[in-house]
N, C-alpha and C positions, 0 to 999 in steps of 0.2 A: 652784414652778419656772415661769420663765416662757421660752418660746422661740419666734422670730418666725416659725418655718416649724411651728408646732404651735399649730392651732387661733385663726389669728389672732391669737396671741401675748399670749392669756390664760392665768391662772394658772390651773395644777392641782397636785393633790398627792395621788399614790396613799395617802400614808398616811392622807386622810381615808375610803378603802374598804376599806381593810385587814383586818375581819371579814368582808365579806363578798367579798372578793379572797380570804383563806382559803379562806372555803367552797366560793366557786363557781368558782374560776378554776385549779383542779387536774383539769384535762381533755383534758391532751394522752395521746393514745391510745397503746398499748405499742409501735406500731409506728413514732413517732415518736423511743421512745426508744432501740428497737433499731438506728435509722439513726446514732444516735450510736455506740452501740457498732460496729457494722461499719464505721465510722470509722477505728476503733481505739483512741477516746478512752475516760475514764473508766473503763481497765483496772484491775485488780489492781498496785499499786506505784506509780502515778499520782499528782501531786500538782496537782487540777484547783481552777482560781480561776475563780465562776460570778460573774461583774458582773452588778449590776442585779439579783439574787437574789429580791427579791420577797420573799413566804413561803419562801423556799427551794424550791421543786417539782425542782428538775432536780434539786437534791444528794440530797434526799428519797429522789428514786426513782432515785438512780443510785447510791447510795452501798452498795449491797449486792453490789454488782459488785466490790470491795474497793479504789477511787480513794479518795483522799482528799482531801476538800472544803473550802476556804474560799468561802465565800460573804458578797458586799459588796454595799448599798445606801444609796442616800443618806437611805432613812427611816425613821428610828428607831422608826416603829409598824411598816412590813412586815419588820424585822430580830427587834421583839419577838416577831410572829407567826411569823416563821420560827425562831427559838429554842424557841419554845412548840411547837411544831409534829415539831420536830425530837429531842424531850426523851427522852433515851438511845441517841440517834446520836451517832457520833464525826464531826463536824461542826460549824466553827467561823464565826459568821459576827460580821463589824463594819459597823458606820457608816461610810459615805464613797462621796462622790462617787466613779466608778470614774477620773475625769482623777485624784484624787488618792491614788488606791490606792499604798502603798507597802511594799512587800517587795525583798528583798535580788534581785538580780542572779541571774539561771537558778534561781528557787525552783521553778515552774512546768512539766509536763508539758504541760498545755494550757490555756486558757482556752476559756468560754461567756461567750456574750451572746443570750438569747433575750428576743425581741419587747421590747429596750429597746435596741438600737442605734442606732435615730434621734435618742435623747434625748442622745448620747453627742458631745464635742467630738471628733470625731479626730486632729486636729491636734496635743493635748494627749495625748489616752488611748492612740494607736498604739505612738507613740517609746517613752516609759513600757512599757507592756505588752509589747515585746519586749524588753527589756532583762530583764524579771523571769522570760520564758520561756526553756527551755532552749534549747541550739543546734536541735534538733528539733523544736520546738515549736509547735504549733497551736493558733489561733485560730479557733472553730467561732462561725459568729452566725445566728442561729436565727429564724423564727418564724412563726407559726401564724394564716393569713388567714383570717378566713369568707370568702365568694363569695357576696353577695347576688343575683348574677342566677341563682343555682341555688337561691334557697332565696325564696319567699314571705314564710314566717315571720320569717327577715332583712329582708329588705328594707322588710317594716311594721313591724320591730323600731328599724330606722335611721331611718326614718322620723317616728318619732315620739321618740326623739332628740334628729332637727335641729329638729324643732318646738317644743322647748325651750330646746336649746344650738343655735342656727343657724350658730355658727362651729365648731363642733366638727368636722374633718377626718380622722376616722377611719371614716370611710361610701364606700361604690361600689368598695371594695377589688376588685380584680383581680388573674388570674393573673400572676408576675412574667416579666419580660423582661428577657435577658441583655445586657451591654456587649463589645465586639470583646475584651475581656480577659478573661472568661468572667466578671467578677461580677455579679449579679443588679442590674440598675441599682436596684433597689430599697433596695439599701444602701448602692451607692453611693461605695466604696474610693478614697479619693485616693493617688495612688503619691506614693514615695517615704518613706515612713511605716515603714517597716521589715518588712514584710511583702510576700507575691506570693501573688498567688492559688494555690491548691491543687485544689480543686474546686467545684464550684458547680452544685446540681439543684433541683429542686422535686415534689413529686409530691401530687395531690391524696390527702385521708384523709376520711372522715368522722366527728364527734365525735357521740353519742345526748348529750339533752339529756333533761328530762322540763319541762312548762311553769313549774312551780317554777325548778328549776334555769338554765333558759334567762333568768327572769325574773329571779337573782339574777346572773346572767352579764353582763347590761345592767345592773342597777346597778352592777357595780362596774368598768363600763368609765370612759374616760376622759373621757367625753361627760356624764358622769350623776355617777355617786356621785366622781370623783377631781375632778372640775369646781370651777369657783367659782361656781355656780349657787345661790341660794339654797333653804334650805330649802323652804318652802313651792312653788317649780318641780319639786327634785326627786321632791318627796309628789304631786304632780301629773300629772308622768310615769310614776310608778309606779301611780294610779290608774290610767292608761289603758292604761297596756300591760296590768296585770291583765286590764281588760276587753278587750283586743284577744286577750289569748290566750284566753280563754272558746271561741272558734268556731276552733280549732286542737286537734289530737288532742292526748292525755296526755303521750305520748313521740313524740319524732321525730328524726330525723337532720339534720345543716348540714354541708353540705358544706365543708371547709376545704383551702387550699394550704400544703402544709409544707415549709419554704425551708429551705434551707442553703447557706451561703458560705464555704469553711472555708478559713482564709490560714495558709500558712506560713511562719517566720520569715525571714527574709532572710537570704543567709549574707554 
């Protein structure tokens, strides 16, 4: 995938991190996922469509709540992971771009989109996706910011990063800021699109990492393991971050901002 306001409009492609996107990148905290539920989403008789699915993590751990999940991604290794992943959940996930998702008309209680709505047309994916939500129906878009200027360990984690990938624009992340329509300008809502804002918050969480963990966290971001970096850069950055977390304690904390924008259908 290539796109001009992502990373200087070089390729990347999650499904080349997709093991260790499994491993390391199922870290959003319980209380992230409870803001969903006090939502009122991902209830009992629900029929929730999660775009951009990844491994599946939100259907994963939501789907015990008794919603029922379809879960889509455009990459056939993070679909295969999340099948695997998934194996004896009643949980259905496909292949496809989420612009080209297609299901019948008011299938849909609600939809997610977490930490992949940037990569998202909306112009294409809004019209569509309200059409296949009910009259009632919500759109929740999600996601979970580190804050380098609270964390040392971040920020020499970014760091050495951009000293590999220097186009990489997923660094200096900060807390989000509201538009006069209350959406997080960070997402960024064009009207007219079939949808109107509902509500919109943010509240800082923190995630425990241990240096291991942390360390497989950076590979499989978007800067590193999903990059079009060659081999031999990214065994290079991994040497060094190893050695950079050496003189960092065993486990620690990073502080993260957890967003939500949740739109409701237009009547």
């Amino acid at each position: 995938m290539k796109l001009k306001h992502i990373d200087g409009g070089n390729a990347f492609d999650w499904g080349k991190t997709s093991d260790d996107y499994a491993k390391y990148r199922d870290i959003y905290p319980d209380a992230f996922y409870q803001k969903i539920l006090d939502l009122g989403l991902c209830k009992e008789g629900q029929r929730i469509l999660d775009l951009g699915t990844g491994t599946g993590v939100l259907p994963r751990h939501l789907a015990k709540h008794g919603a029922k999940f379809v879960g889509i991604d455009i990459s056939e290794n993070q679909v295969t992971q999340a099948r695997k992943l998934s194996e004896g959940m009643d949980i259905e996930y496909f292949v496809s771009p989420a612009e080209e998702a297609r299901f019948p008309d008011c299938t849909f209680d609600g939809a997610l989109a977490c930490q992949c709505f940037t990569y998202f047309n909306q112009e294409l994916l809004l019209p569509r996706l309200s059409r296949m939500l009910k009259d009632d129906g919500r759109f929740c878009i999600m996601s979970l910011i580190w804050l380098p200027a609270e964390s040392t360990i971040l920020a020499g984690s970014e760091a050495l990063v951009l000293k590999y990938n220097p186009s990489w624009n997923g660094a200096g992340c900060t807390r989000p800021t509201f538009a006069s329509n209350g959406t997080q300008t960070e997402f960024n809502i064009g009207a007219s699109l079939g949808f109107e804002v509902d509500t919109a918050f943010s509240f800082d969480i923190p995630v425990s990492f241990t240096r291991e963990s942390w360390h497989g966290r950076m590979k499989a971001c978007r800067g590193i393991g999903a990059s079009s970096l060659a081999p031999e850069l990214i065994a290079a950055f991994e040497k060094d971050h190893l050695q950079f977390l050496e003189g960092h304690p065993e486990s620690f904390e990073v502080l993260h901002s957890a967003n939500f924008c949740v739109l409701r259908k237009s009547p």
